[in-house]
N, C-alpha and C positions, 0 to 999 in steps of 0.2 A: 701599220705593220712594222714591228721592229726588224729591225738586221744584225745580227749575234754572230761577231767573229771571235773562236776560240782560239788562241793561238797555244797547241797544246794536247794535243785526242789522247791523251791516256786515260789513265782511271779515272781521275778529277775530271780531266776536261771531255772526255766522251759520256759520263756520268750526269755533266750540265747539260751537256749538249740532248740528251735523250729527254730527260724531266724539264726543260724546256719548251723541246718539241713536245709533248707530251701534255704538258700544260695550257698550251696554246700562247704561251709567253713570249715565244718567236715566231715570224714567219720567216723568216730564212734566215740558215745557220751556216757560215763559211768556217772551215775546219780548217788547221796548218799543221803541220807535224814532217819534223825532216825524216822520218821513219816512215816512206812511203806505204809498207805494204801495211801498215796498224793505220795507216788514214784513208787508203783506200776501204781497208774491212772495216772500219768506225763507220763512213759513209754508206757500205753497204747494209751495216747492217739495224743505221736506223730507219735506211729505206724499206728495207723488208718489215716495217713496223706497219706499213702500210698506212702512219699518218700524214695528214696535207701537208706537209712543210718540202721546202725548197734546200739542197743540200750542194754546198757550193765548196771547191776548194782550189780555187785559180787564188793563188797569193794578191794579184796586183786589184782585186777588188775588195783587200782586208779593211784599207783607209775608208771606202764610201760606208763602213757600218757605222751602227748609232750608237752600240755599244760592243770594246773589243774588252776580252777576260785573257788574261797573260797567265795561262797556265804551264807552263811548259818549264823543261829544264830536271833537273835530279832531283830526286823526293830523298826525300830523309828515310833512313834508316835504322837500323839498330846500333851498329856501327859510327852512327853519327848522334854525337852526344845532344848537339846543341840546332836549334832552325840556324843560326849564326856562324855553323861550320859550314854551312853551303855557299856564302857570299861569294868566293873565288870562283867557283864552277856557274854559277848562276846568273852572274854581272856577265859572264860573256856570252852567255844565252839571250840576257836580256838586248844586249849591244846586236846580236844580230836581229831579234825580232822588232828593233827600232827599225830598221829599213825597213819594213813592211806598214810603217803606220806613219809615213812621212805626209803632210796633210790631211791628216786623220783631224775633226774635229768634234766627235763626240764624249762619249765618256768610258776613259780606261779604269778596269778593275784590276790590280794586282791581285795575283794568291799566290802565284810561285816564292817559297821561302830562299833566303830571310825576309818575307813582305815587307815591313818596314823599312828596310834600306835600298829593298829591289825600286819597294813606289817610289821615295825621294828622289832616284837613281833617274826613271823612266819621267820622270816630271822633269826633273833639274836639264837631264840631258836630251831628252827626246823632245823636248819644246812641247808639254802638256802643260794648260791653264792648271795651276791648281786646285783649282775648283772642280775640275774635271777628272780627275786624276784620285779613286780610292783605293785604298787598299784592304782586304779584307782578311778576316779574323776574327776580328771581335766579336762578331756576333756566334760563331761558335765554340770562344773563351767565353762569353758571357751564356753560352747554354749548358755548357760545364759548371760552372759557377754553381748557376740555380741547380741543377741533378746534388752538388755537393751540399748545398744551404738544405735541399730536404732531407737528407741523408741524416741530417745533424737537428731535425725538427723544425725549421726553421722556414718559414713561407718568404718565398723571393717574390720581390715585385719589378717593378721595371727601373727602378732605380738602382737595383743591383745589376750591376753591367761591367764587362771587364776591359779595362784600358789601357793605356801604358805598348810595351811589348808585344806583340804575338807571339810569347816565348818564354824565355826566363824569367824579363822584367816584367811580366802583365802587373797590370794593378787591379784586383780585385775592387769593387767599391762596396763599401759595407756601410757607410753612416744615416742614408737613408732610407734603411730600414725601421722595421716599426719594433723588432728586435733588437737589442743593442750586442752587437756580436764584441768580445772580449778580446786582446792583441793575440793571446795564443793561441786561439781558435781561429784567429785570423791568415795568422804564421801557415797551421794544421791548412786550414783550405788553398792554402796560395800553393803551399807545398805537393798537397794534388792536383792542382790545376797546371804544375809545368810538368807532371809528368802523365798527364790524362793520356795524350795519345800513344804514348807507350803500349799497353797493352794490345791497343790494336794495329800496332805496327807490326811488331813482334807474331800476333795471331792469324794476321794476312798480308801483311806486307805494307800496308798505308793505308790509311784514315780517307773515306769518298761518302758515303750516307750521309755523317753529320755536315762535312765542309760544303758538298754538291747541294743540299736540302739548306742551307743558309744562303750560298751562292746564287739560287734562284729566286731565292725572296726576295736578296738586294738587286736582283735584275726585274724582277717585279715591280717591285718601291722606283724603281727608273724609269721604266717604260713606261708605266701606267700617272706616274708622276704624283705618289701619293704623299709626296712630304712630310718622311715619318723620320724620325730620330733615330740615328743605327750607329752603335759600337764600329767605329771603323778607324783606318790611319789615312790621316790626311796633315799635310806639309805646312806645317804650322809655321807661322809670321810674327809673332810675339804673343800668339792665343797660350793662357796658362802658364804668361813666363817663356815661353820655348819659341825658337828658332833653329833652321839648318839642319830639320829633321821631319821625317816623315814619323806620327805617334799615334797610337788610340785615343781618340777623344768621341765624344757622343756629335753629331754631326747631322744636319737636317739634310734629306735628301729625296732627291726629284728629277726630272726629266733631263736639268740642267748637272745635275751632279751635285756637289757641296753647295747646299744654300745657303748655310747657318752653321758655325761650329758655336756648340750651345759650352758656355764656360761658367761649368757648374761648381757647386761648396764641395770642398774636399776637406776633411778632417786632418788633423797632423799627420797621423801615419800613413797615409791615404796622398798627401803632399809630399811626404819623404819619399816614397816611394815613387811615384812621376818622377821626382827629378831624378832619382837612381837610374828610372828607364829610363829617362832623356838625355844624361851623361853616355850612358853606354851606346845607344841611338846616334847622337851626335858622333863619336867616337866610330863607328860602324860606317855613319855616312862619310866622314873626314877620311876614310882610303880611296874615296873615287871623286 
């Protein structure tokens, strides 16, 4: 039975928490949220789902889970141009949800933006293995991605995957493809991919279907220990050239967390562009 603490019950994180429950992906779900009365009704109202799961939300048993999802903190806006404008308000979010996972030794999911500097942030200073330690994204930059490749007739496979950034900097991967996609059409998708969630920010307020429906998969890929390759950020060591950041790279993962950062052929443009996102990255981690 897994144990699934969200730190977080808003839209995202009571959105995982239900398709979870739901799934049979968890058997018990400990919720945290300093906005007592939305974490009590989160809690009541997956109970009135009337599925077997176990619903827990006493803080001091956050650390015995096997895997905790850091969703909390201010969501992006319309008003907020960049996932990068949120670092100031979110690093102290994160800093208080370190005290609740102090001998925590399973595996941490970031998603609270800016992810990539929140997870370096939570590894570096929370004393997380980085192995243990992902951040998520990718895999719903990379479901963007393929919706934009067919749009433009173009069949994605699984090598088309988005890396880099979860934001401005993503890196689109295009070279193995059985397509050969051209720089300006490259430019044209990259271009809609850092404004995808736009529209559905603007429409309802924040983006929870496609991130919660990724978020359970890599919680699946964990629990069940399937050792599958997933777009994610994890805290690179000299993998790709890169250190002193947390970055998208494709990443084997399993029960244990990061098994394998796979360090794949990247084309020129495709190389420029990682190190753009890894400047800026680096640059984001270097204020904390």
């Amino acid at each position: 039975m897994t144990v699934l603490s969200i730190l977080g019950a808003g839209k995202i994180g009571g959105e995982v928490a239900f398709l979870s429950a739901a799934t049979g992906i968890a058997g018990e779900i400990n919720l945290f949220d300093i906005n007592k009365p939305l974490l009590e009704a989160q809690k009541l109202d997956l109970l009135h789902t009337g599925l077997d799961i176990t619903i827990d939300t006493d803080p001091e048993n956050i650390r015995n889970s096997d895997i905790i999802l850091f969703a909390a903190g201010m969501a992006r806006n319309p008003q907020i141009k960049t996932r990068a404008d949120l670092l100031d308000v979110n690093i102290r979010v994160a800093s208080e949800c370190m005290k609740c996972i102090s001998g925590f030794d399973g595996v941490f999911i970031t998603v609270t933006n800016p992810m990539d500097a929140l997870n370096y942030y939570l590894c570096t200073k929370g004393g997380i293995e980085r192995e243990k330690c992902i951040g998520f994204g990718g895999q719903l930059d990379t479901a963007r991605l393929h919706l934009f490749l067919k749009e433009k007739g173009i069949a994605p496979d699984n090598t088309a995957q988005a890396l880099g950034e979860h934001g401005e900097f993503q890196v689109p991967i295009f070279s193995g493809l059985e397509d050969e996609v051209p720089t300006d059409l490259r430019e044209e998708i990259l271009i809609k991919m850092r404004g995808a969630s736009m529209p559905v920010i603007k429409g309802k307020g924040g983006t929870v279907f496609g991130p919660a429906q990724n978020i359970v998969d890599l919680i699946r890929i964990i629990s069940q220990d399937l050792r599958e390759t997933v777009p994610c950020s994890c805290a690179l060591d000299g993998e790709y050239g890169i250190s002193s950041c947390s970055i998208g790279v494709p990443a084997v993962i399993g029960r244990e967390g990061i098994l394998r950062i796979e360090e794949t052929n990247l084309d020129e443009w495709e190389t420029n562009k990682m190190k753009e996102a890894a400047e800026h990255l680096k640059t984001l981690c270097g204020r904390f």
